[in-house]
Every structure is written in structure tokens, then in C-alpha cells.
PAKOL-45139 format. One record per residue (C-alpha): residue in three letters; x, y, z; residue number from 0; chain. Coordinates in pm, whole numbers, plus 50000, padded with zeros to 5 digits. Each point is the difference from the previous one (the first is absolute). Layout:
N
ALA:X:Y:Z:NUM:A
...
This chain:
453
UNK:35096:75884:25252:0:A
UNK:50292:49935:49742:1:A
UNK:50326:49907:50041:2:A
UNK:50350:50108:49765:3:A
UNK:50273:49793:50112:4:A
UNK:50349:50157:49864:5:A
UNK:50374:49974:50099:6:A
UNK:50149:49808:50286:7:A
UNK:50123:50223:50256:8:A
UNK:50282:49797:50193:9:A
UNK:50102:49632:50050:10:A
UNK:49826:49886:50204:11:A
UNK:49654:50022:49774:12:A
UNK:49844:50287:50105:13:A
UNK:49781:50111:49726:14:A
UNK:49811:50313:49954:15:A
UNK:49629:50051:49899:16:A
UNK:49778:50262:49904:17:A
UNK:49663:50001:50113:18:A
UNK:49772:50208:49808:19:A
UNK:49645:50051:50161:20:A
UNK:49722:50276:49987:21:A
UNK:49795:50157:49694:22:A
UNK:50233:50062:49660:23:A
UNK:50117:50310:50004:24:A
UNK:50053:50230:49733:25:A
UNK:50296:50212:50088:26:A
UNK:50297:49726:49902:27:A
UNK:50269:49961:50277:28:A
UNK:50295:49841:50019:29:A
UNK:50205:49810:50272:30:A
UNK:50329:49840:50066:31:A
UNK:50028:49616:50042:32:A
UNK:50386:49828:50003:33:A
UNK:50111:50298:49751:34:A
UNK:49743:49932:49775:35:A
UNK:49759:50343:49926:36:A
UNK:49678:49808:49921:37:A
UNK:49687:50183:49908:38:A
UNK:49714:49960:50192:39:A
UNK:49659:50101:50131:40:A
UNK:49951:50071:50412:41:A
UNK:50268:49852:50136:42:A
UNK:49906:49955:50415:43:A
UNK:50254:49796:50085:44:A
UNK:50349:49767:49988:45:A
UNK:49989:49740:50166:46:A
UNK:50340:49767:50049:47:A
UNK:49949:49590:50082:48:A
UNK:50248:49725:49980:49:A
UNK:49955:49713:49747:50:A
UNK:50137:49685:49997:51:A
UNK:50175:49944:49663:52:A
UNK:49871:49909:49698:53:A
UNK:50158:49814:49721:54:A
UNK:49923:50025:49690:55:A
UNK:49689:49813:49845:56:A
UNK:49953:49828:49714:57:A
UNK:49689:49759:49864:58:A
UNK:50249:49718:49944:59:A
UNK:50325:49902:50092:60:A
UNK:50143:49721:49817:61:A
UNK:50303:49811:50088:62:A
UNK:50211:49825:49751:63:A
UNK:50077:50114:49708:64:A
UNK:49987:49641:49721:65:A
UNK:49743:49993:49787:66:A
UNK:49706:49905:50188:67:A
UNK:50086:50379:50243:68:A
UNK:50086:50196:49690:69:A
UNK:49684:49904:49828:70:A
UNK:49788:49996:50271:71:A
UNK:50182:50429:50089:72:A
UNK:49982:50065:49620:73:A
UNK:49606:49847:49975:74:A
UNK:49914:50216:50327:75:A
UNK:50208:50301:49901:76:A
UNK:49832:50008:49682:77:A
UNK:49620:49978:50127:78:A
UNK:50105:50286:50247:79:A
UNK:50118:49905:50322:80:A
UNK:50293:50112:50144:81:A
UNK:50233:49747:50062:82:A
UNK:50314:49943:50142:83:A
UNK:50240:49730:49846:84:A
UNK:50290:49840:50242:85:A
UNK:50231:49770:49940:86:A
UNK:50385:49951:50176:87:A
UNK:50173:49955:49718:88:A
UNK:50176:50257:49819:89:A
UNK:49956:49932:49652:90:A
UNK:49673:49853:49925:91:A
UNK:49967:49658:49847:92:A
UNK:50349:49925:50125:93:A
UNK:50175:49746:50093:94:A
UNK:49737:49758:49777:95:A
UNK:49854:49699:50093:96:A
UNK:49855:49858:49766:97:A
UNK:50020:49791:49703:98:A
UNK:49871:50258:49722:99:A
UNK:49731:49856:49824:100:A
UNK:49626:50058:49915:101:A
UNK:49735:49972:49812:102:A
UNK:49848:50210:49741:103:A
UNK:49667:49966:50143:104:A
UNK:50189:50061:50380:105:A
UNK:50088:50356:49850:106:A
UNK:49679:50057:49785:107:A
UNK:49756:49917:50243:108:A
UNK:50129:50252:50257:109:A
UNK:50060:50264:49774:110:A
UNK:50358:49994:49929:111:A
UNK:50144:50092:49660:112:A
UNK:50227:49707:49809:113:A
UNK:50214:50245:49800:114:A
UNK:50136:50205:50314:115:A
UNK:50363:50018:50149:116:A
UNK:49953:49688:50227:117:A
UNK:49928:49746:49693:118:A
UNK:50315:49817:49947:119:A
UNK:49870:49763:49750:120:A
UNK:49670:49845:49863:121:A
UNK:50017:49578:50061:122:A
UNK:49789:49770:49839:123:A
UNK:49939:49826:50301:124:A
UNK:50148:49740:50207:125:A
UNK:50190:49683:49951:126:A
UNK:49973:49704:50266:127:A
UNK:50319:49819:50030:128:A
UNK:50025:49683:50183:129:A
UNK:50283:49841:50201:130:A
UNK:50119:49798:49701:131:A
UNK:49989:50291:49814:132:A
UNK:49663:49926:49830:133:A
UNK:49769:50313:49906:134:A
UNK:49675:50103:49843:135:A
UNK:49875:50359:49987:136:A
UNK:49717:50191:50162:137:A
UNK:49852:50312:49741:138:A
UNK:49933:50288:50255:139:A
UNK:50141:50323:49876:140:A
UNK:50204:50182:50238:141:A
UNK:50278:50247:50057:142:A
UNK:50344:49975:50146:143:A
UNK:50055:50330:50178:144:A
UNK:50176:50206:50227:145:A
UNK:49852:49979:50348:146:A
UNK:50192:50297:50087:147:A
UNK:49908:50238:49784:148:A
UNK:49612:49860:50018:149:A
UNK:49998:50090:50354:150:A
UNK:50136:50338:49922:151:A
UNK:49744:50052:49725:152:A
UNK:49695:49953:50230:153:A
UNK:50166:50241:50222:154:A
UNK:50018:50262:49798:155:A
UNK:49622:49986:49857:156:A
UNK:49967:50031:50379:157:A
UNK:50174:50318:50054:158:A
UNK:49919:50138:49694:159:A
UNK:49631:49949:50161:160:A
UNK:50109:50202:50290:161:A
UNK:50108:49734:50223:162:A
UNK:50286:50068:50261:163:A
UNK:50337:49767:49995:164:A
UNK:50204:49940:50281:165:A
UNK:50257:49793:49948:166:A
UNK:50307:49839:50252:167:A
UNK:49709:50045:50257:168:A
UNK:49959:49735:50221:169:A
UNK:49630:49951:50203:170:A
UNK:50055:49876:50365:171:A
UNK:49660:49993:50092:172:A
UNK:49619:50031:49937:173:A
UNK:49723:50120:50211:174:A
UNK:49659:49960:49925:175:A
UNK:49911:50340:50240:176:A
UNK:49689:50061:49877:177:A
UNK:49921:49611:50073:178:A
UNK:49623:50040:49848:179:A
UNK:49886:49651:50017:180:A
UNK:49675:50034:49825:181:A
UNK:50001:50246:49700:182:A
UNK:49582:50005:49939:183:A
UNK:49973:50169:50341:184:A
UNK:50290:50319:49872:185:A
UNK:49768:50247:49827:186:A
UNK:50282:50083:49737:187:A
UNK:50246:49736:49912:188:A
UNK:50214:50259:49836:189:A
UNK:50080:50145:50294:190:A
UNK:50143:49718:50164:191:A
UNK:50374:50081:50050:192:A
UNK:50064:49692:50251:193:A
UNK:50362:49846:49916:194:A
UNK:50330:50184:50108:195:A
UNK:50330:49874:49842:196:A
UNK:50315:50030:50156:197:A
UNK:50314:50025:49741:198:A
UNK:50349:50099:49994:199:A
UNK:49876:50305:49868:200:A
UNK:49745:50118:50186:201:A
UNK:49632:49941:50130:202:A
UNK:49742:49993:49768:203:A
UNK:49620:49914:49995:204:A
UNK:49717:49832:49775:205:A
UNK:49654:49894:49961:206:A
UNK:50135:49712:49837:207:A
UNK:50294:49750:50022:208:A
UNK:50126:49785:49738:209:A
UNK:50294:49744:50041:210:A
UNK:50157:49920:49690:211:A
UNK:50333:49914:50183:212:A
UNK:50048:49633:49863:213:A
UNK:49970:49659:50100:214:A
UNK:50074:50022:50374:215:A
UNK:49762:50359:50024:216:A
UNK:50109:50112:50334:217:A
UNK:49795:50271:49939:218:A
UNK:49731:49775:49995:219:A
UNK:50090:49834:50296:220:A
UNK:50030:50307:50209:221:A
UNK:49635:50099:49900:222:A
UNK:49870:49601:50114:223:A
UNK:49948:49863:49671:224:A
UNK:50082:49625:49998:225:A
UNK:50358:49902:49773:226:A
UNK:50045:49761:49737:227:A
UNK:50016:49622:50116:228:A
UNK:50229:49907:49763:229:A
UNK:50351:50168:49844:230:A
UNK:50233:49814:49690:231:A
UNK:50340:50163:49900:232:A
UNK:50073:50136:49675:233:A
UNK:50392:50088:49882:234:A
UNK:50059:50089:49631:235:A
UNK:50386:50099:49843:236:A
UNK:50015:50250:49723:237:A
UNK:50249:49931:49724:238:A
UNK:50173:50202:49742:239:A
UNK:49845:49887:49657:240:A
UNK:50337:49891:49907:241:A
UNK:49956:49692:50242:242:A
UNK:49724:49901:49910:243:A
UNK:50022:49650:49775:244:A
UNK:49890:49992:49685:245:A
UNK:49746:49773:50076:246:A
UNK:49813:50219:50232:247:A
UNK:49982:50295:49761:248:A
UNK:49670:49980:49897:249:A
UNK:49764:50343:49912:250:A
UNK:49648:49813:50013:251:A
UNK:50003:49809:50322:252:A
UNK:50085:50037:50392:253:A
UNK:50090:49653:50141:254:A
UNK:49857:49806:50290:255:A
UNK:50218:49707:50188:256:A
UNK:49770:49762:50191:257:A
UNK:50131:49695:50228:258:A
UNK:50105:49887:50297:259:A
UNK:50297:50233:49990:260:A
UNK:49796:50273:50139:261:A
UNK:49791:49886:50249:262:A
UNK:49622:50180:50013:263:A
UNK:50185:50217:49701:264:A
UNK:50120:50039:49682:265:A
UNK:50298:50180:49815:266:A
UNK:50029:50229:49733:267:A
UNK:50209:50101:49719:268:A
UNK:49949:50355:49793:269:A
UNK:50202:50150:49741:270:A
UNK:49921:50350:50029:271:A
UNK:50147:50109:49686:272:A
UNK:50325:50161:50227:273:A
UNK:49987:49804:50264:274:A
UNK:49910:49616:50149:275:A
UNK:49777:49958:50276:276:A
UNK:50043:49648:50190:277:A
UNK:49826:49946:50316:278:A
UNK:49825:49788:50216:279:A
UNK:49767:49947:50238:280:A
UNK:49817:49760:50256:281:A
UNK:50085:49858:50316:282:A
UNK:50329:49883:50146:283:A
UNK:50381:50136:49900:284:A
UNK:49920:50260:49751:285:A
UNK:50360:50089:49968:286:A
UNK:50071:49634:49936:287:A
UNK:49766:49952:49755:288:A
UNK:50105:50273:49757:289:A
UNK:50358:49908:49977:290:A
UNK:49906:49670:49869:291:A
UNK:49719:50130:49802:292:A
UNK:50286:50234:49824:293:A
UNK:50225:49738:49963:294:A
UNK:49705:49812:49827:295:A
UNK:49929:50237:49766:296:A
UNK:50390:50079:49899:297:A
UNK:50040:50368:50208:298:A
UNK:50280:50052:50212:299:A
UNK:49820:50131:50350:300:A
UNK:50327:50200:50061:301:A
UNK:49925:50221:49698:302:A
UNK:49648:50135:50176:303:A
UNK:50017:50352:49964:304:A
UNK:49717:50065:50268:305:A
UNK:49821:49833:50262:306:A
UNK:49600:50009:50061:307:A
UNK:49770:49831:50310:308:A
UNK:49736:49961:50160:309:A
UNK:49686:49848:50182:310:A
UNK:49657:49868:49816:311:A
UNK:49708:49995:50237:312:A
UNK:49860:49644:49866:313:A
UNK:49763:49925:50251:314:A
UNK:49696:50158:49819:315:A
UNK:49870:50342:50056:316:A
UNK:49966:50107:50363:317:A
UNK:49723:49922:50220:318:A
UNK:49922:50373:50032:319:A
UNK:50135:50298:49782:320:A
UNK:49789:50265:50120:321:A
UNK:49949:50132:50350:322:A
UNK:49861:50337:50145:323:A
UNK:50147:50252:49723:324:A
UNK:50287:49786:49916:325:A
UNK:50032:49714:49656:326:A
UNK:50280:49843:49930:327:A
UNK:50131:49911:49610:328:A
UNK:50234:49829:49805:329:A
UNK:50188:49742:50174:330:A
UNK:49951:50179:50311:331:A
UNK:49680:49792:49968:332:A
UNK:50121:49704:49924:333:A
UNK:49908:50046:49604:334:A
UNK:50216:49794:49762:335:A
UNK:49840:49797:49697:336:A
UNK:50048:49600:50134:337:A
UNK:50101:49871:49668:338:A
UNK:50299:50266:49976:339:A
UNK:50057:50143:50315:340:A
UNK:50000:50355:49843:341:A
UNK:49873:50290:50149:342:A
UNK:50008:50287:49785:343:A
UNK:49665:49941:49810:344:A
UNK:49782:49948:50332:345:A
UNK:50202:50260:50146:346:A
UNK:49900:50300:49691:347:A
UNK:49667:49839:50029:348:A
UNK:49944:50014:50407:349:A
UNK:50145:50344:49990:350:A
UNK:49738:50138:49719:351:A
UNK:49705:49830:50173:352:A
UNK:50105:50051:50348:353:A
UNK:50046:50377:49925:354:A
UNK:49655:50019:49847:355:A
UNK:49899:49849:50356:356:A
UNK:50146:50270:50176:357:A
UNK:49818:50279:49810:358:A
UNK:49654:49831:50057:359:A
UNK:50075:49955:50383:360:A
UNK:50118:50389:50022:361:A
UNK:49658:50113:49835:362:A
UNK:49805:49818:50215:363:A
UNK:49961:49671:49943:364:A
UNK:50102:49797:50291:365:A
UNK:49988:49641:49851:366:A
UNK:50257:50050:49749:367:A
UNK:50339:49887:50139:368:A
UNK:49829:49644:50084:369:A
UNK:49857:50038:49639:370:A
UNK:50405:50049:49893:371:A
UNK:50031:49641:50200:372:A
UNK:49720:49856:49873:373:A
UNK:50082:50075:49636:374:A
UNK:50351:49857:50018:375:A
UNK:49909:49682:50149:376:A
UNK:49731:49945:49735:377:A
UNK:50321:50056:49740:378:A
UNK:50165:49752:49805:379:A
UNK:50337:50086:50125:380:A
UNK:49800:49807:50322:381:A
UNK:49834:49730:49838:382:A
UNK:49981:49666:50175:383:A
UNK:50117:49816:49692:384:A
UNK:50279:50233:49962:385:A
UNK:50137:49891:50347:386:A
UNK:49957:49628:49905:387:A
UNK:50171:50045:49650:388:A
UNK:50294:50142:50206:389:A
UNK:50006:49727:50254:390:A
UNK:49932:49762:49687:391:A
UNK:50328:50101:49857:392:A
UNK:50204:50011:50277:393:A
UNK:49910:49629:50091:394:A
UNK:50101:49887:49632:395:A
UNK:50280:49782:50002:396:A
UNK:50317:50057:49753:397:A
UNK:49889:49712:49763:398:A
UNK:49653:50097:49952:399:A
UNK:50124:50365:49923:400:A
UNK:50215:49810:49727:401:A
UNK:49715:49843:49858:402:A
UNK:49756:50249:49949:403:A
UNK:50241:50250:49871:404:A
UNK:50086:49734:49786:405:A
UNK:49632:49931:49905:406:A
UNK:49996:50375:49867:407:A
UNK:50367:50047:49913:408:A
UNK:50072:50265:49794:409:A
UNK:49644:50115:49975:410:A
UNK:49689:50142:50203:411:A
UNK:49734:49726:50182:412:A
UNK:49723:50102:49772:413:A
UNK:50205:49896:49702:414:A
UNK:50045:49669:50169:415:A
UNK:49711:49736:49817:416:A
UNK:49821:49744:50224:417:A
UNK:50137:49762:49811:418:A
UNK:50358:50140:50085:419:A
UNK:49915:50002:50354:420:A
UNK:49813:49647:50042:421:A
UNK:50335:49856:49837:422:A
UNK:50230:50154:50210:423:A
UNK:49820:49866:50297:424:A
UNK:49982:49662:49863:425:A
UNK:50389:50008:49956:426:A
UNK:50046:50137:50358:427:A
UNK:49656:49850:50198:428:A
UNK:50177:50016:50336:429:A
UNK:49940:50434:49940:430:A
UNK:49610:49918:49998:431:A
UNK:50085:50048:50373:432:A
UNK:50086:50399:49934:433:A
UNK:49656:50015:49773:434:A
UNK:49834:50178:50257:435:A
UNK:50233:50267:50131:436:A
UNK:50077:50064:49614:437:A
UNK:49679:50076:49949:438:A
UNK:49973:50234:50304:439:A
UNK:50276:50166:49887:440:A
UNK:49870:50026:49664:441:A
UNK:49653:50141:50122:442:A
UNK:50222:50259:50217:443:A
UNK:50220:50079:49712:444:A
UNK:49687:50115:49798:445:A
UNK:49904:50295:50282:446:A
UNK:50372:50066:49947:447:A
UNK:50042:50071:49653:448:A
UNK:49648:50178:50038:449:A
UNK:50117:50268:50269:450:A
UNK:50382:49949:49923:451:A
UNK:50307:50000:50209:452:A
């Protein structure tokens, strides 16, 4: 026996059916099913049942659309899957939080061109200032861009891969229907449809869930992944160029403030080419901290033209970010380098890998989400010594930041001799104390500058 669904006939559900039975016959008649006139062979009988309804199904449903959900929709989209992106703002990418920079290698390794519309500017690298105003550079080639129109670029590979955009949609819930607990004993994975998502526009279905809906993920929550243990605050001004002093106009380097000003933190100055980005972030009275940071630096805070913030998960990547049909990315879970606190390379890189995951698992190969989880914790975004560097650095008091920028000042540590070294210790002995967290933070910094920031 077959079945031909067509047209609802009422509200309530009802649906009619064709069923077609008996030997083919020749002679070609035709009946009448919800005022459609569909060809047909014997047709015996109609029968009329109620159905519950359906919404519609995708493969994957992400949720958030920063980078690490736009590439992870655009990376899925573009293999094939039908996806459906969601995100509650209205314009993506907007408002920003963020602080704008990354590496060459950030953008490279994931695929990302450097001459499209979200480069703002190419940087040398970065330059370490210390309290007393001390510096010494770090050579990592990088980009300042626009985190805005990044997250809009993704998106559109996306949906120009056929993936569906629903923005000012809000999810209130997610339902793991299906709840398959063991995915070896279902004989096709790709038909798993399990997870039902409630939004402010409607009910819609999946085989797969991603949450890509930042650092507090209640998305993830909701489907029983654990959260990140740890948050820090970030809050950044943007300036008119025109404020910007003239000694902070500088085309070749981004600059890093370290000290106890900004506890578990740093703060950061970019000129942009038309505009200054100041901001800080760390534990403690964010909004504190950047006035006096401005007023350090020579730019009236009452000039900011715009305002950006946000969380940092800094606890280290989640204890789980995979569950039954469900991974998390980005800073949903808890991915941020530990030097930097930035997010947007491990978020481009989560997304790509976690949405090569989700292709594996839906043809059949019922490992691959932990394999997702496995393969970020083996990263270097969640190396051990990375962690220690950070904690390293936050523990280093104001006068040994002094003197080891001063050690290097003006320069990079590899053009700093031995000699140079050994003598500035014998000047300052009492900093032999800070030899070993230096060089933690030195073997830390090395990863770093490998797999950039």
C-alpha cells in the first residue's frame, strides 16, 4: 500500500490520504483530493485521520548568530544540510562586543579572506605597555576589524548556502522529544529529528541543536549542558578619530595595558583609522576603570560616541559541550584564548570543526559529537600552560611589569641579548623573585603568537 498526503482540509489537522492498492492498471483515472485533480492509478479509497501538528524540520538549528553560529550555519549550509539560523537581534553583529582585533593566522586558518569588507586595518602586532608607561612589542600579524560587519559576512556565505535567517526571534525553550539516548542502537542517524524549539516565531524541529548564544548559553542550559564556572566583564568606548591623541595614532600596532589597574584584565587602546577603541576588561568596577584609563591616556570619556559590553567565560572550556544531538560553540562553551580573553578565533574555529562534527554524526557515525569535545580540549586554545601563563600574569605585581617591559623597551624579547637580560637582573635582583612566572608567561606567550589572538 502507498500513501499521497496533500492539502490540509480544516484547522483542526485533518489531513487527507490516498491509498492506492491492487494490480496497476492501465486505463489512467483521476480523482479529487482538497481541490487538487491528481492523476492516478486504482484509486479504492479516501481515507480522513487527524494528525497532530508538525513543524517544520530541519537537520540543524543553530542559535546565535556571532561568528562561531554563522560559521558553524554557513560550514553546514554549504556541505548540504538544511539549517536554520536564529538569533534575537535585529541586525546581526549588532550592538558589538568586542574589542576588534585578530590575527592573520585567526582569519587564515579558518578560511576567512584578509582583503574583505570587515578588514579595518592590517597591524603589525601588539605593543605591551606597562603601568609606568614602559613597552616592548610582540610581532604577530593581525587585523583590526569590524566585528559587525564580520558577523554579517559569515551570515551571508550562510544564506547564500541555502541556510534560513530568522532574525528578532527569540527561543523560549528546547525539547529534546526524540530523547534517543544511545545513537548506535537508531538504525539511521539521519533520521533522528529529536529536538523541538519553541520561538517567538513559531515551533520548529531538528536532528541537531547548536547553541551559539554567548557566554551565559541559556540554550545550553535548557538542553542540561553544564555553564561556564567563571565570567570577567569587558566595556570598550568608541571615539571619533578626532579625539584620539596624537600619541595613540599609530598604523602598525594595537596596544595592551597590563597592571594592577585591571584586576584579572587588561585594557586596550586602537586607532582604527576613523575611530578609537578604549576598553577594558577584568574583574571589579569596569565602569570605573575606564574613566581613569581615559583620563590616562588623554581622552575625554564624555566624547564616547558609542558604548560596547559584555561577559568573557574565563573559566576554561566547559566540562561538557556536547550532549544527545546538541554542541555548544563559541563562548557559549566557555572558549576564549587565556592570554587575551578573545573569542573570535576559537569561536570561527569551534564553529568549522564542530559543524564538520555534525555532518559525521548525521551520516552515521555516532561517536562524533564527543570526538567535537575531545578535539577541542586537546587544542591549544585549552592548553594547561596557557591557563598558567594567564594566572602568571594576573599575579604580576605593577613593579615587575615595569621591569620587564623595561628589560625589552622599545623592542621584541628575542631581540633582548642574555647579556642584556643578566644585567638588568643584577641591577634589580629583588625581580629574580618574578623569574619564574616570567618565564611561564613567556612559554605561554610562544603558543600565543603561534595560534594568535
Amino acid at each position: 500500500m502507498r500513501y499521497y498526503p496533500h492539502r490540509e482540509v480544516n484547522e483542526e489537522g485533518i489531513k487527507t490520504t490516498i491509498a492506492e492498492t491492487g494490480e496497476y492498471s492501465s486505463r489512467k483515472r483521476l480523482h479529487i483530493c482538497c481541490s487538487h485533480i491528481v492523476p492516478s492509478r486504482t484509486a479504492y479509497q479516501i481515507i480522513f485521520y487527524p494528525m497532530a501538528y508538525q513543524p517544520p524540520v530541519h537537520d540543524v538549528i543553530v542559535v546565535g548568530a556571532g561568528p562561531a553560529g554563522g560559521m558553524t550555519a554557513w560550514k553546514l549550509a554549504e556541505r548540504g544540510a538544511r539549517v536554520l539560523l536564529v538569533d534575537q537581534k535585529s541586525v546581526v553583529g549588532k550592538p558589538v562586543k568586542c574589542g576588534e582585533g585578530m590575527s592573520g593566522f585567526a582569519l587564515e586558518s579558518n578560511g576567512l579572506p584578509t582583503s574583505a569588507s570587515y578588514i579595518v586595518k592590517p597591524v603589525e602586532g601588539t605593543k605591551i605597555v606597562s603601568p609606568n608607561n614602559n613597552y616592548y612589542f610582540m610581532k604577530e600579524p593581525g587585523y583590526c576589524v569590524d566585528r559587525a560587519a564580520l558577523d554579517q559576512w559569515l551570515v551571508e556565505q550562510a544564506v547564500g548556502c541555502g541556510a534560513e535567517l530568522k532574525l528578532s526571534t527569540h527561543v523560549k525553550n528546547v525539547k529534546n522529544v526524540k530523547n534517543v539516548k544511545n545513537v548506535k542502537n537508531v538504525k539511521n542517524v539521519k533520521n533522528v529529528g529529536g529536538w523541538r524549539v519553541e520561538t517567538s516565531d513559531g515551533i520548529f524541529s531538528s536532528k541537531v541543536v547548536v547553541a551559539a548564544d554567548g557566554a551565559w548559553s541559556r540554550i545550553g542550559r535548557m538542553a542540561g549542558l553544564p555553564g561556564n564556572s567563571r565570567m570577567s566583564k569587558g566595556l570598550q568606548y568608541k571615539f571619533d578619530i578626532s579625539q584620539c591623541p596624537g600619541e595613540l595614532k599609530d598604523r602598525e600596532w594595537i596596544r595592551f595595558y597590563f597592571g594592577s589597574a585591571f584586576p584579572e584584565g587588561y585594557a586596550w587602546a586602537f586607532d582604527r583609522d576613523r575611530e578609537l577603541s578604549v576598553g577594558v576588561c577584568g574583574q571589579g568596577n569596569m565602569a570605573r576603570a575606564l574613566k581613569i584609563f581615559c583620563k590616562r591616556i588623554g581622552v575625554d570619556a564624555s566624547k564616547r560616541r558609542e558604548i560596547n559590553a559584555g561577559m568573557i567565560p574565563v573559566g576554561g572550556m566547559n566540562a561538557s559541550v556536547s550532549g544527545d544531538a546538541i554542541i555548544t560553540v563559541g563562548d557559549a562553551a566557555g572558549l576564549t584564548n587565556p592570554i587575551s580573553d578573545g573569542g573570535n578565533h576559537v569561536a570561527l574555529y569551534s564553529g568549522r570543526i564542530g559543524a564538520e562534527a555534525i555532518m559525521e554524526y548525521m551520516g552515521g557515525s555516532a561517536g562524533a559529537l564527543k570526538d567535537y569535545e575531545n578535539t577541542l580540549r586537546s587544542s591549544p586554545f585549552n592548553h594547561p600552560l596557557m591557563q598558567e601563563g594567564a594566572r602568571a600574569m594576573h599575579r604580576l605585581g605593577d613593579e615587575a611589569w615595569d621591569f620587564f617591559a623595561g628589560m625589552a623597551y622599545g623592542k621584541t624579547f628575542a631581540d633582548v641579548s642574555k647579556r642584556e637580560k643578566a644585567g638588568a637582573f643584577i641591577r634589580h635582583p629583588k625581580n629574580l623573585l618574578h623569574l619564574r612566572k616570567a618565564m611561564t608567561i613567556s612559554r605561554a606567550a610562544r603558543i600565543y603568537r603561534r595560534y594568535g589572538w
